[in-house]
Each structure stands twice: as structure tokens, then as C-alpha cells.
C-alpha positions as CSV (number, residue, x, y, z in Angstrom):
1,X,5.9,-29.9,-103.0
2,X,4.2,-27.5,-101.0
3,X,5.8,-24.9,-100.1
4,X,5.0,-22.5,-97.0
5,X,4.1,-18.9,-98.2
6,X,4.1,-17.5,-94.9
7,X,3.1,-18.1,-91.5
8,X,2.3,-15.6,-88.7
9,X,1.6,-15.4,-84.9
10,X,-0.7,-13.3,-82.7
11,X,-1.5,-12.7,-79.0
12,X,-4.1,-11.3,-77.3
13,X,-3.7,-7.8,-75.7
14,X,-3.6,-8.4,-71.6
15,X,0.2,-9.3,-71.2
16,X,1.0,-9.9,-67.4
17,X,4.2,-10.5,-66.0
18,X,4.2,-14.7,-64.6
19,X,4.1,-13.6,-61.0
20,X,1.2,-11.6,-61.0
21,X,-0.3,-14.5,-62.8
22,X,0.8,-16.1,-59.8
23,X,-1.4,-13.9,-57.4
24,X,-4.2,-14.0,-59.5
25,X,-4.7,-17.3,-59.9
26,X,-4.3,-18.1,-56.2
27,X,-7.0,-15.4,-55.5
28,X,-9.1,-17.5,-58.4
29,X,-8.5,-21.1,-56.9
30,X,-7.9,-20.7,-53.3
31,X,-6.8,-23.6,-51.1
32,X,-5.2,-24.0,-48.5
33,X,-1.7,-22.5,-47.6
34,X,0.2,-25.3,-48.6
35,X,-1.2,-25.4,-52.1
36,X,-0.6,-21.9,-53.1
37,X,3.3,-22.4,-51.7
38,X,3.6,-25.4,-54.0
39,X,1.8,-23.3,-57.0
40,X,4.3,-20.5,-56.5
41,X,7.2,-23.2,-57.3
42,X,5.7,-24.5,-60.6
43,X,5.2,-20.5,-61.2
44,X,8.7,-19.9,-61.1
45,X,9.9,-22.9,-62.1
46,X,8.2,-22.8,-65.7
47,X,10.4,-21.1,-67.9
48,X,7.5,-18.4,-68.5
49,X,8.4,-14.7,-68.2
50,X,5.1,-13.1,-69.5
51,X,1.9,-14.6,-70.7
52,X,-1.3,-13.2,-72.8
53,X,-4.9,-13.6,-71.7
54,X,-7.7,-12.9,-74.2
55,X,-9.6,-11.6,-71.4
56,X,-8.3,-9.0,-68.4
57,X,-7.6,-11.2,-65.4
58,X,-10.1,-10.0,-63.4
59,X,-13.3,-10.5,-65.6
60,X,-12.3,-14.4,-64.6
61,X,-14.9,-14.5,-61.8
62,X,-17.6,-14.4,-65.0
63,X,-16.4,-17.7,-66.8
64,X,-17.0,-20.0,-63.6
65,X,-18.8,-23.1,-65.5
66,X,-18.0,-25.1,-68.7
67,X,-20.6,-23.2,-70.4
68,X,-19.8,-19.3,-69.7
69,X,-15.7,-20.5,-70.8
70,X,-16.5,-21.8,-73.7
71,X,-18.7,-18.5,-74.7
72,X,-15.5,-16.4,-73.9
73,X,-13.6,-19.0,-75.8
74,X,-16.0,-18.3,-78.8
75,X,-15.9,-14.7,-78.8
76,X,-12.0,-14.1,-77.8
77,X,-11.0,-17.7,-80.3
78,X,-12.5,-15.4,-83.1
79,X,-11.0,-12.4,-82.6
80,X,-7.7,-14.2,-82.5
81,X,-7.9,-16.1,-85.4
82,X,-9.1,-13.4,-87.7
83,X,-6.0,-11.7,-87.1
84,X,-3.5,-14.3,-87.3
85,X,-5.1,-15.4,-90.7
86,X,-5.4,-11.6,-92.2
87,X,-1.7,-11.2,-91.3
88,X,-0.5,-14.2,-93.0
89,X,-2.7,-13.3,-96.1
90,X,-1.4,-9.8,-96.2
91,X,2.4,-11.2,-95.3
92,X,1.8,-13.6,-98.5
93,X,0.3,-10.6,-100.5
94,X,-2.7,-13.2,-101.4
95,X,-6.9,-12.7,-100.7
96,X,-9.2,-14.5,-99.1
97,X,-10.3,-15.7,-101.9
98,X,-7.4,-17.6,-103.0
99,X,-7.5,-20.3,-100.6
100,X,-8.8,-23.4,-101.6
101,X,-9.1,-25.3,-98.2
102,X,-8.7,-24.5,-94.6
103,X,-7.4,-26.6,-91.6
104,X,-8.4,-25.7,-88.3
105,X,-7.1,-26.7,-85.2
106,X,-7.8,-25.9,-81.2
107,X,-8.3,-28.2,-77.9
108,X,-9.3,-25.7,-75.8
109,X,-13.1,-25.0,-76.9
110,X,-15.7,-26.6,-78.7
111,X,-17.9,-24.9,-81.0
112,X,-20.6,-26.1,-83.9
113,X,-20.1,-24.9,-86.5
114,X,-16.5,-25.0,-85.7
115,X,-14.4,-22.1,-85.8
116,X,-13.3,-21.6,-88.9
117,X,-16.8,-21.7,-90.2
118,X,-17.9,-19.0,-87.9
119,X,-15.0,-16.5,-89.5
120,X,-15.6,-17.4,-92.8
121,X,-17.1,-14.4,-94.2
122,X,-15.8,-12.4,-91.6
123,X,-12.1,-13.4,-93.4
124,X,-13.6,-13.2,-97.0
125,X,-12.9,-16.9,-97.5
126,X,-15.4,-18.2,-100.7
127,X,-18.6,-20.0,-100.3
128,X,-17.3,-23.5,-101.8
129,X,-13.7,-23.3,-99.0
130,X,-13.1,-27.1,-97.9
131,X,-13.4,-27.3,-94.3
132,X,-11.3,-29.4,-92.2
133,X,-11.0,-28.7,-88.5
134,X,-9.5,-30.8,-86.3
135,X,-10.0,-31.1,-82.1
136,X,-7.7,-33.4,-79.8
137,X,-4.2,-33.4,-81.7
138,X,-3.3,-30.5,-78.3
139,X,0.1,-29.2,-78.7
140,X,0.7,-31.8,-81.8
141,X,-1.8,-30.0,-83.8
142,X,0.1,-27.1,-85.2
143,X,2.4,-29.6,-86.9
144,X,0.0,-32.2,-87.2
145,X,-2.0,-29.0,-89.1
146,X,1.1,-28.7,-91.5
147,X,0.6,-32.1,-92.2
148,X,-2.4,-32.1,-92.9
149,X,-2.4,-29.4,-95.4
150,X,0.5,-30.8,-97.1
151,X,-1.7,-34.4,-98.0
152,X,-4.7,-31.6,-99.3
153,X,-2.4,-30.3,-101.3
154,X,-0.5,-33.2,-103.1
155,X,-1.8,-33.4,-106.7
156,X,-3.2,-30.0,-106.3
157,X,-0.3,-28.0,-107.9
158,X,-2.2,-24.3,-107.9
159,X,-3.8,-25.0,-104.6
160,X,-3.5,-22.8,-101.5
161,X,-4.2,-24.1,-98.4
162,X,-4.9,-21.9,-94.6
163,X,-4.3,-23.3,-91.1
164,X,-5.4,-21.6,-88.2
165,X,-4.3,-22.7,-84.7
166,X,-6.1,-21.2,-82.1
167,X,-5.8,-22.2,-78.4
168,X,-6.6,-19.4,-75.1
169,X,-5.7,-22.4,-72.9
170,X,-6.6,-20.0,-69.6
171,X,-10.3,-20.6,-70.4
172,X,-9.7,-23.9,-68.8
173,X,-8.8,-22.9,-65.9
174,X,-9.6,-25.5,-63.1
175,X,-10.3,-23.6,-59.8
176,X,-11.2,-26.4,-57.5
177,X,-8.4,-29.1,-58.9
178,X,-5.5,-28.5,-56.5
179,X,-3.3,-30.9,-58.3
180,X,0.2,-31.0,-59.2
181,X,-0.5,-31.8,-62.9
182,X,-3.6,-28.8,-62.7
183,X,-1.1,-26.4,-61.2
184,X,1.7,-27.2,-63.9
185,X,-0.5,-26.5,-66.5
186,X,-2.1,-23.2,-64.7
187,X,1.8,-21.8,-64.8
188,X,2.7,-23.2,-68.2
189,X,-0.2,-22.4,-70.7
190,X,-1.0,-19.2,-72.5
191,X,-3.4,-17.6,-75.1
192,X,-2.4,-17.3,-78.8
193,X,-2.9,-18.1,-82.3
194,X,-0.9,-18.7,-85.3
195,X,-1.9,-19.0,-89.0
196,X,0.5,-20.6,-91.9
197,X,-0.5,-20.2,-95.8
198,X,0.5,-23.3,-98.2
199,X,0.8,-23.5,-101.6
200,X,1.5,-25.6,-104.4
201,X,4.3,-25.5,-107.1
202,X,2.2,-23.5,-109.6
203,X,1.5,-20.9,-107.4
204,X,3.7,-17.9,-107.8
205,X,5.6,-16.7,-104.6
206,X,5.2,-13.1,-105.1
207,X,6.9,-11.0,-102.4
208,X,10.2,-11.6,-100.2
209,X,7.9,-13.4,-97.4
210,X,6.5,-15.9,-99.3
211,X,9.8,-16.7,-101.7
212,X,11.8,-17.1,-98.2
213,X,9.5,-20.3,-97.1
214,X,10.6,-23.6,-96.9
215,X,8.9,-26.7,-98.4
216,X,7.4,-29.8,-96.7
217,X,9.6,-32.9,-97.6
218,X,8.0,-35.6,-95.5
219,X,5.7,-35.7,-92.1
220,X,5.2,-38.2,-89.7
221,X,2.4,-38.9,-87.1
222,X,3.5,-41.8,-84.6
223,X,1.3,-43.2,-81.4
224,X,2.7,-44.6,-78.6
225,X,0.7,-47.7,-77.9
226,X,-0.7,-47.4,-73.6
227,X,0.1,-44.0,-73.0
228,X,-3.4,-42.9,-73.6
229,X,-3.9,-41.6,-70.3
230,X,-0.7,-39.4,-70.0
231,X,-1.7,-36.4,-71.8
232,X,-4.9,-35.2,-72.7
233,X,-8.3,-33.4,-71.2
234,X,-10.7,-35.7,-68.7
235,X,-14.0,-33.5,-69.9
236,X,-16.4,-33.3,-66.6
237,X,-19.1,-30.8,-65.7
238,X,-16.6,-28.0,-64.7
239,X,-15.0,-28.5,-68.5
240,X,-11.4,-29.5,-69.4
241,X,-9.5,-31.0,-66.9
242,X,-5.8,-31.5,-67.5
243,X,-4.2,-35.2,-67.6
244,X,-0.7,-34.9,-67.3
245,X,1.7,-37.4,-66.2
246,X,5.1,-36.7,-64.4
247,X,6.7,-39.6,-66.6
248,X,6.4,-37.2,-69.7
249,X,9.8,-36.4,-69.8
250,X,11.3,-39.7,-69.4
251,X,9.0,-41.1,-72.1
252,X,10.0,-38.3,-74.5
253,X,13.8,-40.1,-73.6
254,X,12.5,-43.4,-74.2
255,X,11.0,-43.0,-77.8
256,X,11.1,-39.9,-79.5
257,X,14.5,-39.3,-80.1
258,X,14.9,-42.8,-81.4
259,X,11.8,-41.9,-83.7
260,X,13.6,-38.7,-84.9
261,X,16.7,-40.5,-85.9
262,X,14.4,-43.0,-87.2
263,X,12.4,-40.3,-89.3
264,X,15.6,-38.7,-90.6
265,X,16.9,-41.5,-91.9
266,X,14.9,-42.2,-94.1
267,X,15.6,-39.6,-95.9
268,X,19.6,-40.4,-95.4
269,X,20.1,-37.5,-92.7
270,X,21.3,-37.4,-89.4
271,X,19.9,-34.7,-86.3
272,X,23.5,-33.0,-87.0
273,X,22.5,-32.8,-90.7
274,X,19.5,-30.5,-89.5
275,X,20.4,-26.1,-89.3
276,X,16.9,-25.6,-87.7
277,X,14.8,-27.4,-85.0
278,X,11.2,-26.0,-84.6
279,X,10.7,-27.7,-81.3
280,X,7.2,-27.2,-79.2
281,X,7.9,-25.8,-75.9
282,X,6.4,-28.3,-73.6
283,X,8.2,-27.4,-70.9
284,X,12.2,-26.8,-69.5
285,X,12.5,-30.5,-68.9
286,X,10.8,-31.9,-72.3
287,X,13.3,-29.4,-73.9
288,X,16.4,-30.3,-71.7
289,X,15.5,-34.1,-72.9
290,X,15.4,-33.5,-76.2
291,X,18.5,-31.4,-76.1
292,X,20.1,-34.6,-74.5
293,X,19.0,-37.0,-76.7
294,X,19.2,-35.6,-80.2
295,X,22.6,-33.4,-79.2
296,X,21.2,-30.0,-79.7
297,X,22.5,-27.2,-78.0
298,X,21.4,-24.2,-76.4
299,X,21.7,-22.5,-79.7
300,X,19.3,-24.8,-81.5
301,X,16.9,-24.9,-78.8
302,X,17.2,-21.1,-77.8
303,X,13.9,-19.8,-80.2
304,X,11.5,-22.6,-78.4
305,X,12.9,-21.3,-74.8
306,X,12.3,-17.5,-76.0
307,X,8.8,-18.5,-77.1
308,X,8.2,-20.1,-74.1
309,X,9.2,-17.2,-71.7
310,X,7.5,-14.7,-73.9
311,X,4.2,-16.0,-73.7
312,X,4.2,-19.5,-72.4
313,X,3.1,-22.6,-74.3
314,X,0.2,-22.0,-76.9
315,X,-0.4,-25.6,-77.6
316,X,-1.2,-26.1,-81.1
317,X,-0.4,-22.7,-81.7
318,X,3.5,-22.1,-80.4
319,X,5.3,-23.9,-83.1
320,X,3.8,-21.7,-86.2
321,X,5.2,-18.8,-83.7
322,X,8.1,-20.1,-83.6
323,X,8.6,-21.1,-87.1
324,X,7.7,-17.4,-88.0
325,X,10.3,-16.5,-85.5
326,X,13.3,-18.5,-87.4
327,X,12.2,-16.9,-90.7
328,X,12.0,-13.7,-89.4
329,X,15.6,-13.9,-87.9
330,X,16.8,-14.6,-91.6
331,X,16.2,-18.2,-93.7
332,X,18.7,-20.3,-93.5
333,X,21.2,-21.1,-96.5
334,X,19.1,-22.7,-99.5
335,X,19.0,-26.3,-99.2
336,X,19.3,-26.7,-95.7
337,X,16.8,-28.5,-93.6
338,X,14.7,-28.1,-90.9
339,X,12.6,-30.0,-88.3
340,X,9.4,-29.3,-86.8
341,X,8.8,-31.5,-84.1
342,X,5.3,-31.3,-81.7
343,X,4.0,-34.1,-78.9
344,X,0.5,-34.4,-77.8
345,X,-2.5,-36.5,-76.6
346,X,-2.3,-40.0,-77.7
347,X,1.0,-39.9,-76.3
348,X,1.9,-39.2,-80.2
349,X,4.5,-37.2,-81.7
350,X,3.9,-35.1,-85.2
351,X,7.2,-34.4,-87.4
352,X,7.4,-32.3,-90.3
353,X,10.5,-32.0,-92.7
354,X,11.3,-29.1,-94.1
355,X,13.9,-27.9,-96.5
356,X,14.5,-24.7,-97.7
């Protein structure tokens, strides 16, 4: 099985409290009165305390245009993910040179080479290092990521595995969309990266870190057949523009629980049957409904909530933050389970197994 060695979560430096996000993104967008009222709701209606930007907010008047965001994306994505994969190395007491393949994963920049081939001798990674990035899982792709390494490393017993998951979501800021679903996401998203080392059964787990990780039982990747234009990016000449529908919630109701119960039996367990739940912080509502649907309480759901008002949703990356978050607070007894579960474009759901 593969077996997670250790996993670890960074943020850029310029913290800033959610309402002087609130200011400065009104000064960015401006609109009419009206507009910035019903911004300051969805501000403090987010579940978000603090946030990190890569850059200082007010060197924002410098990334008007696709083109100059997706530079900064480049340059600040880098710096990101270079720390969150050093720390995971040094957490796993492994080199650079020990990994075998590396998973990459963002939605909020594009870049070719992509971005784990512009760090690759920056990180000391080896010449022959099989690439696999992915663009488009969005918030699924930290634990669509997992899954990912997991199938790399089946039938590879002394294989180790990287995935980075980089996302500074503020680059895509849309300062002339006045939209509800633009202004949700302008109060929701923040800047972060997280980086998770696999390996397989032959490879020794030196160090407390990488003995405490859990093992991947069994993923699962599900689309949900015409909800393509609920969530995603509609790319124009300003860059990525947010799609997302206010039916989210209630189609989280509809189908994913029922495909986590689903998922779970199959491998003859119930949600009760689970200690941990690694859920992605979409939002206060998505969590409320999973809460409600799969009867987990506040305690379950408490480390997705903290992440969220620490730093607000990372996309791809918040799950490997908070899964470094639950193993930091003490692993769970041995042979417990735990569920990481992640929705994204498609509408689609990613769920990973794990069992420690």
C-alpha cells in the first residue's frame, strides 16, 4: 500500500485580517455603492478570519491583465512550492533525490513547462523524475493528487512519490465582474501550497513523522453527469473567471453523501465507522451539508472550519493542510480510518481512504 510519509503546508508571508481584505478589494474593483454593501456581506459571511497573499495588497494595481497575473503567479507559485516540498522532504528525513515521480497540481495559473519542471533543480529532484502535472481538478486536486500518486505507485514497492499543490487563487482576481458568484469567491479564496511524500511498502519509515502516516486503502473519482457549468473558470481576455452556482450546496445534498456511504461500503464501513474526516472547506454551507448528511458533528468537522478561518480556502491545496493538521494534533489509534473527501469542477467529487 502506499503509505503517506509526511505531508506539509505553507503560506505566503502578507497575512491580513478578512476585513481589510474587504477594503482593499473594494478600492481594487470599485462599483457602485450597492455592490460594495453586498461584498461586505459575503466578507463576513465566509467563515474566513485571515487570509495570505503572495504578494502585498497594494502591488495589486501591477497584475491588471491575464498576462502580468499569471507572471506573478509564476514567480510567487515557485516560491511557494519549493517550500512546501523542502519541508515535507526534511519532515520525511528523505532527499530530493529519492523521489521517483512527482504530481503536480494548480488551477490558478498556467505555465509551460509546468511548475514542477521549473523547480526541478531548484528542489534537487534527478534528471530522469516522472512528471505528471495536472490543471482543472480545482479544489478536487489535492485529493485527486493523492490519488493519483497512489495508482504511480502500485507495483512499485520502493517507489517514492511528491505532490505539490499550489494555488494563489488572488491572482484571479476579477475587478470588473460585480457578480454574486465573483464576489463569493473574492471573500472565500486564499494563497497557499501544500506538499505530501508517498511511499511504497519497501521504503523504510525512518523518523516519528513518517512512521505516524496513514496508508491509502481505496480512492474514488465520480462525475456528476450536467453539472459541467456549476463550477469551474470561464477563461476570457481578463483571465479566470469564476463559475459558481448557488445550487452547490443543495447538489452536494443530493449526491455526495449518498456516494460516500456508497464508497464506504464497499469496503463494509459505515460514516460512523470513520475517526477522521479530511473534508475541503468549500464554504460554511457545503460543510453544514455534509455535516447534515453524513452525521458529523462539529467535532469532526472542527479542523476544515479552523483551516478555513485561518487562511481561507486554498483549493487544491487546503486538504494536505489539513491533513497535516490532524497528524500534527496526534494520529489516531492504529487501525482506524480516515476520509479525505474534495469537490471540484466537473461537478465531481475525489475520495481517498485512509487507514492508519
Amino acid at each position: 500500500m502506499t503509505r503517506i510519509a509526511a505531508v506539509c503546508g505553507v503560506l505566503p508571508p502578507h497575512r491580513y485580517r478578512q476585513s481589510e481584505l474587504a477594503g482593499g478589494v473594494a478600492a481594487l474593483c470599485g462599483g457602485p455603492g450597492h455592490e460594495r454593501a453586498l461584498s461586505e456581506r459575503f466578507f463576513a459571511s465566509a467563515g474566513v478570519e485571515f487570509r495570505h497573499l503572495a504578494f502585498p495588497l497594494e502591488r495589486f494595481e501591477e497584475f491588471a491583465g491575464f498576462g502580468r497575473a499569471n507572471d506573478a503567479w509564476l514567480e510567487g507559485a515557485s516560491e511557494l512550492a519549493c517550500r512546501a516540498a523542502e519541508s515535507a522532504l526534511c519532515a520525511a528525513g528523505m532527499s530530493a533525490e529519492q523521489v521517483d515521480v512527482v504530481v503536480s497540481t494548480t488551477v490558478t495559473g498556467i505555465s509551460v513547462p509546468s511548475l514542477e519542471a521549473r523547480v526541478a533543480s531548484r528542489l534537487g529532484l534527478r534528471e530522469d523524475v516522472r512528471r505528471v502535472p495536472l490543471f482543472g481538478l480545482g479544489c478536487a486536486g489535492g485529493a485527486g493528487g493523492l490519488a493519483v500518486v497512489d495508482g504511480l505507485l502500485t507495483g512499485r514497492p520502493d517507489g517514492v512519490a511528491l505532490l505539490l499543490a499550489t494555488e494563489l487563487c488572488s491572482l484571479t482576481l476579477q475587478r470588473a465582474d460585480n457578480s454574486p458568484a465573483n464576489l463569493l469567491a473574492t471573500a472565500l479564496f486564499g494563497d497557499g501550497a501544500g506538499a505530501l511524500l508517498a511511499v511504497g511498502d519497501d521504503v523504510p519509515a525512518d523518523g516519528a513523522p513518517a512512521g505516524r502516516g496513514p496508508v491509502v486503502v481505496a480512492t474514488r473519482s465520480r462525475l456528476y453527469p450536467g453539472t459541467e457549468r456549476l463550477l469551474g473558470w470561464e477563461v476570457g481576455d481578463s483571465g479566470f473567471g469564476i463559475l459558481l452556482g448557488p445550487e452547490l450546496p443543495e447538489l452536494v445534498r443530493l449526491h455526495v453523501g449518498e456516494e460516500v456511504s456508497s464508497f464506504l461500503a464497499a469496503h463494509d464501513l459505515k460514516p460512523g465507522d470513520v475517526d477522521t474526516w479530511v473534508c475541503h472547506p468549500g464554504g460554511p454551507r457545503v460543510l453544514d451539508v455534509l455535516g447534515e448528511e453524513l452525521g458529523l458533528s462539529d467535532a469532526v468537522l472542527a479542523p476544515s472550519r479552523e483551516s478555513l478561518a485561518r487562511c481561507g480556502n486554498l483549493s487544491s491545496a487546503s486538504v494536505l493542510h489539513i491533513l497535516r493538521d490532524v497528524i500534527a494534533q496526534g494520529p489516531p489509534p492504529p487501525g482506524s480510518f480516515g476520509l479525505m473527501l474534495a469537490l471540484g469542477p466537473g461537478f465531481s467529487s475525489e475520495l481517498v481512504l485512509m487507514r492508519w
